[in-house]
N, C-alpha and C positions, 0 to 999 in steps of 0.2 A: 812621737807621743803615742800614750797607748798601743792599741795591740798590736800594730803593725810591725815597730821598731824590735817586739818583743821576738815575732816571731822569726825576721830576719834573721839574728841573732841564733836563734836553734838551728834554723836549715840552711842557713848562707852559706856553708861550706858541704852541701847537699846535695849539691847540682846535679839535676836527670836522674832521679829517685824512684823507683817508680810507687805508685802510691794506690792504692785498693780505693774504691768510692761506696761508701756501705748507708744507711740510712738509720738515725734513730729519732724515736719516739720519748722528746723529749721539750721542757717545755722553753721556748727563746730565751728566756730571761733567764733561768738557769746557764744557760752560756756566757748572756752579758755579763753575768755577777762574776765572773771571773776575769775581770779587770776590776782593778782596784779603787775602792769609794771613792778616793780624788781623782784618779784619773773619768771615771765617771761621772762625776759631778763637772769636771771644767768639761769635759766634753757638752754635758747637756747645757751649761754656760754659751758656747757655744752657738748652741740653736737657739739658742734665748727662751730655753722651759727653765719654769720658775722648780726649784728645790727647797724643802725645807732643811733646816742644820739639823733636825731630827733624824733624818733619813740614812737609815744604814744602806749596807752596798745593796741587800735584795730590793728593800724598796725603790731604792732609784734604779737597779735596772727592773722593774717590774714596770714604773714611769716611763724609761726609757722605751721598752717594747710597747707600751701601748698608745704612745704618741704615734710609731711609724704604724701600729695597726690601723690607728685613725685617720692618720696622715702619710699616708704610702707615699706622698713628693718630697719627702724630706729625703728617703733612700736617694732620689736620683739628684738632688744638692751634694749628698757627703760622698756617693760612687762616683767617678766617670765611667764614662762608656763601656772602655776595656772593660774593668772590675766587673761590671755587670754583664757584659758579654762571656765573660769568661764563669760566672756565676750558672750563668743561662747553660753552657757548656756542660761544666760540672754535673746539672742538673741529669742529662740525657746519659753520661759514662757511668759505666762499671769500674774505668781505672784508666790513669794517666801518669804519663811521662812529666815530674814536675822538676822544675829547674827555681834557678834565683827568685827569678819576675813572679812566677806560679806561688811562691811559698810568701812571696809582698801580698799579692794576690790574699790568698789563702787568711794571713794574720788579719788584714783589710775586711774581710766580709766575716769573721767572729766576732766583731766590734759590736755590731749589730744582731748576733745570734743566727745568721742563715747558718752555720756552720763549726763544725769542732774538729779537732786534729789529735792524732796521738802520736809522739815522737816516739816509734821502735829503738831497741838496742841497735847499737852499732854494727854487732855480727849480722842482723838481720838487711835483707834488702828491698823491704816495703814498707811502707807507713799504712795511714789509713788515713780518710777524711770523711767526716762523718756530716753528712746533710741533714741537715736539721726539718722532721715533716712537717711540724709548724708551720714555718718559714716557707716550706715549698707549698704546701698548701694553701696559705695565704697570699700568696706575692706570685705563684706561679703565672696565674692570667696576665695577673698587671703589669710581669713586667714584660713579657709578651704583646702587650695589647699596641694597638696603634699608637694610642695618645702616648704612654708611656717611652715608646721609640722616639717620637718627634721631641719628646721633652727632655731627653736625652740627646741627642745631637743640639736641641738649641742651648743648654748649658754648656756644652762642647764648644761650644761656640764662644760661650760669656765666659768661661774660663781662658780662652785662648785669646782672650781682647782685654782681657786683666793682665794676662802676662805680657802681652804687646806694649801695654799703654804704659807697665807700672817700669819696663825695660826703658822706656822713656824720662820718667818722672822721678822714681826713686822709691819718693819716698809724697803722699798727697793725701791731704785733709778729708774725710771718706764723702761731705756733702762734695767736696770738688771734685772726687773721683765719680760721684754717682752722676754730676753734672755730665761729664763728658763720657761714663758709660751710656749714658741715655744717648747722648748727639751721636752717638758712631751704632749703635745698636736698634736705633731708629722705631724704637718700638715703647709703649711705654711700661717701666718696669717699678715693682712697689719699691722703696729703698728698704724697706726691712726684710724683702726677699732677698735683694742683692747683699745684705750684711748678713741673713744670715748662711747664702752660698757662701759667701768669700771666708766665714767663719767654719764651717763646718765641710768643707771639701778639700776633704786630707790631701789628692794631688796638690793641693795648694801648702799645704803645712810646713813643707821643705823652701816654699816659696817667697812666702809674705805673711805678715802678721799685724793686727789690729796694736797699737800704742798711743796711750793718752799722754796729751802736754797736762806737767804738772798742775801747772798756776793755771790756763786757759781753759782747761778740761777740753781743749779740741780733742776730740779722734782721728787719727792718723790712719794712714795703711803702708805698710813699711814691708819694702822688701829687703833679702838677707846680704841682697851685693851691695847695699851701701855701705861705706865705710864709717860716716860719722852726719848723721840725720840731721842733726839739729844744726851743726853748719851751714846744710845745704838748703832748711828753712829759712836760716837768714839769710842767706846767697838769694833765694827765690822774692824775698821780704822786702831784699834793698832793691832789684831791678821792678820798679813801675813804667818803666819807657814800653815793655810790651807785655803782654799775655801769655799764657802757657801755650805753648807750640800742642799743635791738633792734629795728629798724624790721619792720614787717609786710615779708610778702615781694611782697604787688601794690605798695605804696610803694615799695619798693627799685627794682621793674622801670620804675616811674612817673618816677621820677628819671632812671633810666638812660637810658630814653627820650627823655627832655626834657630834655637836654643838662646836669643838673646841675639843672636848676628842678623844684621839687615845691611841691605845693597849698598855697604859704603867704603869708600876710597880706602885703600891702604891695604885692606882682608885681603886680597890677592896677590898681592906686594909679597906682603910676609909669608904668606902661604908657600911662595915659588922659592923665597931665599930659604926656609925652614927644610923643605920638603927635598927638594932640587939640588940647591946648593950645599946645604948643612946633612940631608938625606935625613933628617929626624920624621919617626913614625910618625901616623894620620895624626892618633889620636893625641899625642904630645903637642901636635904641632898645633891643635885645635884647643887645645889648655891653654898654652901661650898666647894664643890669639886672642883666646876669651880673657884672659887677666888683662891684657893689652887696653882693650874694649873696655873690661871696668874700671880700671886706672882712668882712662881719659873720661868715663861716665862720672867719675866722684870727684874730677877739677884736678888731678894730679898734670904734670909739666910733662914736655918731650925727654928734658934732661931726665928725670926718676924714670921715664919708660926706658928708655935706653940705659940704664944702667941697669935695670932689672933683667931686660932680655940678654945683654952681655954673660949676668950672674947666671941665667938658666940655660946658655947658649956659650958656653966657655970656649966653644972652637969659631962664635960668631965675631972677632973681634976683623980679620979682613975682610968680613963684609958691615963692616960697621956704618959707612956712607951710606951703602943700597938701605941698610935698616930703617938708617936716619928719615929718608926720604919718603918710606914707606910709611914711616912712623909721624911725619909732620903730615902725611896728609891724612891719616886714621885719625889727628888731633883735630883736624878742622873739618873733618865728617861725621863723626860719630857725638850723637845727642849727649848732651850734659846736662845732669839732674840740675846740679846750679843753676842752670841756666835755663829751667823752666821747658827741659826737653830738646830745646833749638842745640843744632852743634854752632863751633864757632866761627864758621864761615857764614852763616845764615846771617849769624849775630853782627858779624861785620857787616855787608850787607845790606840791613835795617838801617846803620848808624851814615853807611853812605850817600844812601837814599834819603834820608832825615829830612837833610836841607837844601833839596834840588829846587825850591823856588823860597824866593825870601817877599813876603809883604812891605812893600812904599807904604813909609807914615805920610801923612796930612789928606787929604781930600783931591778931589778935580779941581784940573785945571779952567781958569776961565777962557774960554776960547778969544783968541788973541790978542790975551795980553797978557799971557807970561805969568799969572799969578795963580796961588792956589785959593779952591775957593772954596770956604770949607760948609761940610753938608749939614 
C-alpha cells in the first residue's frame, strides 16, 4: 500500500547505489500530497482521523501533517524501530550506501513527509535523498528524546506479541485479541491505541488486516497465512469443551522472532532430510518448512503434506518414510487455528483427561445397613 510498494518498485533492482543526502526547505505536506487522494484517505482511515468527501489530496495531507505535528506518537505506531533508526541516521550523513531494505526504508518515511527522493538516469551512479527541514526540525528532539526511545521499544514489543499470538490464532475477533493482548502484555492498554497500532503500522500491512463479518458486524484481525477464515470461525464456534489456548509470553516473542516457527517436533526432522539428505539450500529448505507449518496451522492432513513435499522434493520419494515420520509428528505439534491455537496432541490429551473420575448417583450410605440414604 502506498509509498512504500511504490518505491520498491523504482530501486529494487538498485542495490548499493550510492545516494547524496542534501536538504530542502520545503513545506511536509507538500511531500505527502504525493501519494494519491485515496491512498491518503484509507491511510488516514487508518488512524481513525475523521476526512471530509470534500477533501482534495492537499487538504488531507495538510490534515495528515498536522495531526502527527500535534500528535508526534502516532509516528512511533506507523514506524518501527529500524525505520526510525535508520531515519535518525540519515539525519547525521552526507551520503550512503543504499541497498533493497534502505530504498523500503526510504519509500516508508515519505509517507509521512520526513523525506523526498530523486531517481537519477541510469547512466548516472547517485541518487539523491532529500530531508525534509520541517520534519527535522520538528521531530528532531523527540525522536531523540528518552520517552520517545522507550516508546519505541515497547511497541516493538506489542508488534512482536501480535505476531506471536496471531501465528497461533489465525484469524480473532479484535475485543478477543485485545482480551489476551492485555493478559500477556500485563499492563493496561487503551483498545483504541491498540487498533489504531495494528492499523497503521505498516511492518504489519504484509502481515494482518482488520475484516468485518457481514451479517454480525464483528471485527476480526486476520492474518494473510490463512487459507480460508471463515471455516476456521466455525471450526473455533463448534468446539466449547475448551478455550483458546494462551501461549506463554517468551513463546509468543519466540515465534515472532522466528518467522512463525516455534520449538516443535518435526522442524528438525525435515530440516536434516532437506538439508543432509536431499543437500537442498538453507533458504528453500526453510520455504518448505514454512508451507509445512501452515498446511498443518489451516487443518490440512499428513496425506496433502506429503504429497506436496514429494511435488517440491521430486528426488525426496526414497526418503519418503523418514518424511512421514517427521511429518506426523509436525501434525500433532504445531498449533491449529481450528483449534483455537492448541495443536493436536494437546487436544488429545484434554479428551483423555476428561473423564479420569466419574460421580456415584444417589446419596450416603446408611452406616450398617447397606442402604442409601438420601440427603
Amino acid at each position: 500500500m502506498i509509498m512504500a510498494a511504490g518505491a520498491e518498485r523504482s530501486f529494487g533492482l538498485q542495490e548499493n547505489k550510492r545516494v547524496d543526502i542534501k536538504t530542502l526547505d520545503v513545506d511536509m505536506a507538500s511531500v505527502i500530497s504525493k501519494n494519491s487522494k485515496e491512498n491518503l484517505r484509507a491511510f488516514m482511515r487508518r488512524l481513525g482521523l475523521l476526512t471530509e468527501d470534500g477533501w482534495d489530496k492537499d487538504m488531507l495531507a495538510m490534515n495528515l501533517k498536522e495531526t502527527i505535528m500535534d500528535h508526534p506518537e502516532y509516528i512511533l505506531y506507523v514506524y518501527n524501530r529500524e525505520t526510525l533508526a535508520f531515519l535518525m541516521y540519515l539525519w547525521e550523513q552526507d551520503g550512503i550506501e543504499a541497498g533493497q531494505l534502505e530504498w523500503a526504508y526510504i519509500g516508508q518515511l515519505q509517507l509521512l513527509g520526513f523525506l523526498d527522493y530523486s531517481m537519477e538516469t541510469r547512466e548516472k551512479e547517485s541518487g539523491s535523498i532529500y530531508l525534509i527541514q520541517e520534519a527535522v526540525d520538528s521531530f528532531y528532539f523527540y525522536l531523540k528524546s528518552h520517552r520517545a526511545m522507550m516508546d519505541m521499544g515497547k511497541y516493538d514489543i506489542w508488534e512482536r506479541l501480535i505476531r506471536g499470538m496471531m501465528s497461533f490464532y489465525g484469524i480473532l475477533s479484535f475485543n478477543r485479541l485485545y482480551f489476551y493482548f492485555c493478559k500477556n502484555i500485563r499492563e493496561p492498554v487503551d483498545d483504541e491505541q491498540l487498533h489504531c497500532f495494528l492499523a497503521g503500522r505498516i511492518s504489519l500491512w504484509s502481515f494482518g488486516s482488520f475484516v468485518m463479518e457481514k451479517h454480525s458486524h464483528v471485527e476480526y484481525y486476520e492474518i494473510f497465512d490463512t487459507t480460508d477464515p471463515e471455516h476456521i470461525l466455525e471450526q473455533c464456534e463448534e468446539e466449547h469443551d475448551f478455550d483458546y489456548h494462551c501461549p506463554e509470553y517468551d513463546e509468543l516473542l519466540y515465534v515472532a522472532d522466528n518467522n512463525g516457527f516455534g520449538q516443535w517436533d518435526g522442524i528438525g526432522e525435515l530440516a536434516d532430510i532437506l538439508m543432509e539428505d536431499l543437500e537442498i539450500e538453507y533458504y528453500q529448505t526453510v520455504v518448505i518448512i514454512k508451507s509445512c507449518i501452515l498446511m498443518v496451522q489451516n487443518g490440512e492432513d499428513c496425506e496433502r503434506i506429503m504429497t506436496n513435499i514429494l511435488k517440491w522434493c521430486p528426488k525426496g520419494e526414497p526418503y519418503k518414510e523418514p518424511f512421514l515420520e517427521a511429518v506426523k509428528n509436525l501434525y500433532r505439534s504445531v498449533p491449529v487455528y481450528g483449534l483455537k491455537g492448541w495443536n493436536r496432541k494437546e487436544i488429545s490429551d484434554m479428551h483423555k483427561n476428561k473423564n479420569l473420575f466419574t460421580v456415584l448417583e444417589g446419596g450416603k450410605y446408611s452406616k450398617g445397613k447397606g442402604k442409601k440414604k438420601n440427603p
